[in-house]
Structure formats: structure tokens, C-alpha cells
N, C-alpha and C positions, 0 to 999 in steps of 0.2 A: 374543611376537608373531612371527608368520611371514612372513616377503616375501610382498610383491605379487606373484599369478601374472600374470604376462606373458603378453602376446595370442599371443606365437607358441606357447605350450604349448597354448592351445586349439585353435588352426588346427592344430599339427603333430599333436595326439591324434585331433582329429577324422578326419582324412584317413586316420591310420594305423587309427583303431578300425573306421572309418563311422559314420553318424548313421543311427540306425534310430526313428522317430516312432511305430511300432508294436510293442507288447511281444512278443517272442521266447524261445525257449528255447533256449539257448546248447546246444555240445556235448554237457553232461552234464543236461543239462535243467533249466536253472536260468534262469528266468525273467527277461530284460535288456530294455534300450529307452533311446533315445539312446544316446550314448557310452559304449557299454562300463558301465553303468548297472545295480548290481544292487539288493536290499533289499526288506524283506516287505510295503511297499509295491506294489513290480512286481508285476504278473499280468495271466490271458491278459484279452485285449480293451482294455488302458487302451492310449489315445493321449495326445501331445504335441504341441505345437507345438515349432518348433525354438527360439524361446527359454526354453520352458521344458528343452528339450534341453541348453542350453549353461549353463543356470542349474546343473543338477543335477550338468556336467561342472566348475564351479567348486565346486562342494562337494567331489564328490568328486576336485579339485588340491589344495583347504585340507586333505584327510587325508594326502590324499601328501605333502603340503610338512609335515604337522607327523609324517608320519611318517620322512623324510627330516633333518627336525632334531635327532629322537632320536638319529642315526646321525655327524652331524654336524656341524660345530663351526659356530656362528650366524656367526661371525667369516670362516669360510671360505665358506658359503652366500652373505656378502654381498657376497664376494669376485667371485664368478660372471657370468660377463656374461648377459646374459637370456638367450641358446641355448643357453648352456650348463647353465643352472638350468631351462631348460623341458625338455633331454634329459633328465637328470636326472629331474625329474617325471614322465617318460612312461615312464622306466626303474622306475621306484617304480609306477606306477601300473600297470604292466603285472605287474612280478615282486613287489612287495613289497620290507621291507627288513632282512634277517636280518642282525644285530649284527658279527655273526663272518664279511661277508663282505669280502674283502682291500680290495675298490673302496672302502670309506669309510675304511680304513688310511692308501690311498695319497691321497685325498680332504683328508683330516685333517692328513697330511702337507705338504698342498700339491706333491703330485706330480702334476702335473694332465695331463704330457705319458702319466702312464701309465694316466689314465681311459679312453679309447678302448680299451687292450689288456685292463682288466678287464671291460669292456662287452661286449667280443668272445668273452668264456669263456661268457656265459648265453644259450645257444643247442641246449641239451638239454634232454629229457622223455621221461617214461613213457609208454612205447604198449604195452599189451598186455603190462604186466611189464619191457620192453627199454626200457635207456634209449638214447633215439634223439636226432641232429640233427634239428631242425623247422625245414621251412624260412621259415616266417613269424614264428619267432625271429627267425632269421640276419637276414631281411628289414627286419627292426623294429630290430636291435642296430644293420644296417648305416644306415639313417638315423637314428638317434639319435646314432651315431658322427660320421655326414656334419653334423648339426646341431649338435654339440659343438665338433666342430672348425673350424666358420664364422668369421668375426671374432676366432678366439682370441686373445688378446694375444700379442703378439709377434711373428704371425703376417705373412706380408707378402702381399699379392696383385700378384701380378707372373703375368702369362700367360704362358709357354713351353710352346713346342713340344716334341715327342720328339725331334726332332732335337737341338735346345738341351739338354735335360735330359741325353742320353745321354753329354756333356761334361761334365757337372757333378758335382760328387762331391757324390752324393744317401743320406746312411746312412741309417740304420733307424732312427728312436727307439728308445732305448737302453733296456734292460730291466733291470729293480733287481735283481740279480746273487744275493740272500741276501732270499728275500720273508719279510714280517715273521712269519710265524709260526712259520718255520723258524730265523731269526731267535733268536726269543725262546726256542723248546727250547735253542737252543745256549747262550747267557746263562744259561740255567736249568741245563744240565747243568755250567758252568764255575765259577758258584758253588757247585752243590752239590760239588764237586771240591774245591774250593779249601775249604769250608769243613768237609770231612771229612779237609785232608791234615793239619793239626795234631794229632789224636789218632793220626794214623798215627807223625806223628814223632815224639809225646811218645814211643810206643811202644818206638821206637827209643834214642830217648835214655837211657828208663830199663834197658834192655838193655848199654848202652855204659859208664853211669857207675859199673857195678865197677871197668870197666880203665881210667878216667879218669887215678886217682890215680897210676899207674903207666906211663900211655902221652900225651905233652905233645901226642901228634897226636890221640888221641882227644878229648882236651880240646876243641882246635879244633875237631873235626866236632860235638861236641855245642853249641860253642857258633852253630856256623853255623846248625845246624837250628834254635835256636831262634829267631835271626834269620829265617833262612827262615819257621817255624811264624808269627810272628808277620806278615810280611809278606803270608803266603797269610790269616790270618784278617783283615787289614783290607781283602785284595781281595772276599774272599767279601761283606762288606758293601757295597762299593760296586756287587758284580755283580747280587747281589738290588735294589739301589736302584736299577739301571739296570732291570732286568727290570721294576721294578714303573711307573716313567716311561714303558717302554714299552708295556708292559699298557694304561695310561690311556689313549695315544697315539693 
């Protein structure tokens, strides 16, 4: 079952889409009406009234919200205060919600101060072959942004001036320093390391244990690497177990 859409995701889509009562043919001629409105239904000459306008804009929120749930964790959705979960829905509802993109990572993670900087990346398209900045992207990212970050928890509403602020040590929201997918190559590349350095050292070892019998330090380094060998093979376990927690994640 999906959250209730909240009133401000249909005030904030409608404003940002428009409300057209008349069926149209969007950019590529694809026939729309009301809100952003499409389906083999629409064509030319049908009208609406505007509540059947806003009916057909709550259908198409319950797709966004159950397409938004796919992406992310029920737990963390109902965490969301309602501008934040109606940004959210406008953000879906305009771009869609491709699995593999970082914002439901950092989302999932509950890293919520770095939703606004993933929202900020989806503001390119195709023109003519070139992918370009569109400025009714930027436009739409930047109130969606403005809307997310309204009432956020934590948040305090305190009015200053530039005067006042230019005092105050004002930093930047801080950016995850290792994003998670570069993240997880590295995890990946350290157990596969780890769990290929044991036949390197058996390697070695059986190289060595001619002159064992005859040299008491060689003795030592064979027995070290196999302490070592054994130490790298229960890392590589545990580094794939982490990779795979985080895969889920």
C-alpha cells in the first residue's frame, strides 16, 4: 500500500506542469490534457473539466508513488515529511525512476541532506543529438529543491539578514566524499585482491620449502605467509559480504 498523496504535490505539479482542459500535442506530438496527462485514451477535441483534471493527476501520483516505492524503502518514504514526499513525486513524475540512480542510494541510506545535490544533477537532455542544460529542467529541479528543503527536520527558521549571515560561519552541506558506486568497484576490486593473494603465496611457499630444511629463517617466512595467506582469505569473505550489503542497500 502506498502513502497518501498530499495536497501540496497536486498544487505544486499543477503550477509547475499547467492545467490544460483541452487535449494538446506536447513537443513530440504526443497527445496530453490536464496535468501533464497522457494515454490512448487522450485525442484531439476531448475536454475536461478541472476536476476531472485533478482526478486523472491523482492517478497519475499513485503511479509515481508506486513507482517511487520500487526504488525505495517503505520505511524511509514514511519517514518523509509531506514536501518532501510530494518533491519527490514531482521528481518521479517528471523524470521517471531508473534503479541505478545515486538519489535513491543516498535516499535508502537516509542521507537526506544530500537529496537536494542529487536533484541538482537532472537537468540535461538531448537536442538535436547534443546533450544539453534545459532550462525548465533547472527551473523545476530548483523548486523541487526549494520544496524539499521547506520544514525539513532539523531545520530552523530564524530570518537573517546578509549583514548577519556574512558573520556566521555558514559551510556548504558536506558531500559523501567516496559515492556509492565507486564505493562498491573499490570493495570489489579488494576482495578480489585479497582473495587471489593465497595462491600467490601458496606459490611462493612451495618455491621456498626445498631450503626450509636447511635455512631456520626460511622456515619463518613460510610460516608467516601462511598466516598471512589465511588472514587475506578470511578478509576476501568478509569484503564480498560487505559488497553484497551494499549492493542491497
Amino acid at each position: 500500500m502506498t502513502r497518501e498523496i498530499p495536497e501540496i504535490a497536486l498544487a505544486f505539479i499543477s503550477k509547475a506542469e499547467g492545467v490544460r482542459l483541452r487535449a494538446y500535442q506536447d513537443s513530440v506530438g504526443v497527445w496530453t490534457i490536464g496535468v501533464g496527462h497522457t494515454g490512448l485514451e487522450v485525442h484531439g477535441g476531448l475536454e475536461i473539466d478541472l476536476d476531472q483534471a485533478m482526478e486523472l493527476l491523482r492517478i497519475d501520483l499513485k503511479t509515481a508513488a508506486a513507482r517511487l516505492q520500487s526504488v525505495v524503502k517503505r520505511d524511509v518514504i514514511d519517514a518523509l515529511t509531506d514536501n518532501q514526499y510530494a518533491a519527490l513525486l514531482s521528481f518521479v513524475f517528471n523524470l521517471g525512476a531508473d534503479k541505478d540512480w545515486t538519489i535513491w542510494k543516498r535516499l535508502n541510506a537516509r542521507a537526506f541532506d544530500q537529496v537536494p545535490v542529487e536533484m541538482a544533477r537532472f537537468v540535461n537532455g538531448r537536442v538535436n543529438g547534443r546533450l544539453v542544460k534545459i532550462k525548465g529542467l533547472v527551473n523545476r529541479r530548483g523548486a523541487e529543491i526549494a520544496l524539499w528543503s521547506e520544514d525539513e527536520p532539523g531545520s530552523v527558521d530564524v530570518a537573517l539578514s546578509s549583514g548577519r549571515t556574512r558573520d556566521l560561519v555558514t559551510p556548504p552541506t558536506p558531500s559523501d566524499p567516496v559515492p556509492p558506486q565507486r564505493s562498491a568497484v573499490l570493495i570489489t576490486g579488494l576482495a578480489g585482491a585479497a582473495a587471489s593473494a593465497p595462491a600467490v603465496i601458496k606459490q611462493v611457499q612451495d618455491t621456498l620449502t626445498p631450503v626450509a630444511a636447511t635455512s631456520p629463517a626460511v622456515a619463518q617466512v613460510i610460516t608467516a605467509l601462511s598466516v598471512i595467506g589465511a588472514l587475506l582469505a578470511a578478509a576476501s569473505i568478509v569484503l564480498f559480504w560487505i559488497h553484497k550489503q551494499t549492493a542491497r542497500s
